[in-house]
Phi, psi and omega in degrees: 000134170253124179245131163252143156232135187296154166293160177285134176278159193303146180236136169289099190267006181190157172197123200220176213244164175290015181266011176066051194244120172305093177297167215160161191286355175263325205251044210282156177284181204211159152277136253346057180284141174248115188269144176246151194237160151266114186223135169254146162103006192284333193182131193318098175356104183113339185281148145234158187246138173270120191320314117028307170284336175276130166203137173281177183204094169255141178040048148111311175297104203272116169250175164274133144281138182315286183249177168182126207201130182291129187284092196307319203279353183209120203268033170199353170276113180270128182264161166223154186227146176216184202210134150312104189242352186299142194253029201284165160277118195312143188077012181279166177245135161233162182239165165238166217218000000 
């Protein structure tokens, strides 16, 4: 018998603007705030990813990331920076995905 079992797909566990401040609904992002996201699990410990491959999808809309860069303290946590391009209305909710 053969069992596969898949890696846990990557989960975003923070997302924070660049003075490193956690959004939220009192702390909410702006268009064109440049946001940083944390995500584990993006990729097995020693690989690299081309920033290219990576893309968020907010309200629908799919960007790339800008950057994308391993995190030293945690060998499988990755930060990514975008730039907030929606022209949605403050105080709109989007989830990312």
């Amino acid at each position: 018998m053969v069992v596969s079992i898949d890696p846990v797909p990557p989960s975003i566990t923070s997302v924070q603007d660049l003075s490193n401040s956690k959004l939220g609904p009192n702390n909410p992002a702006q268009p064109g705030d440049v946001l940083n996201l944390l995500v584990n699990g993006l990729a097995l410990p020693g690989s690299t990813i081309a920033p290219g491959r990576v893309h968020v999808k907010v309200g629908g809309r799919d960007t790339a990331a800008g950057s994308l860069h391993r995190r030293m303290a945690r060998r499988t946590q990755f930060s990514s920076s975008w730039m907030l391009r929606s022209r949605r209305r403050s105080g709109s909710v989007d989830s990312l995905d």
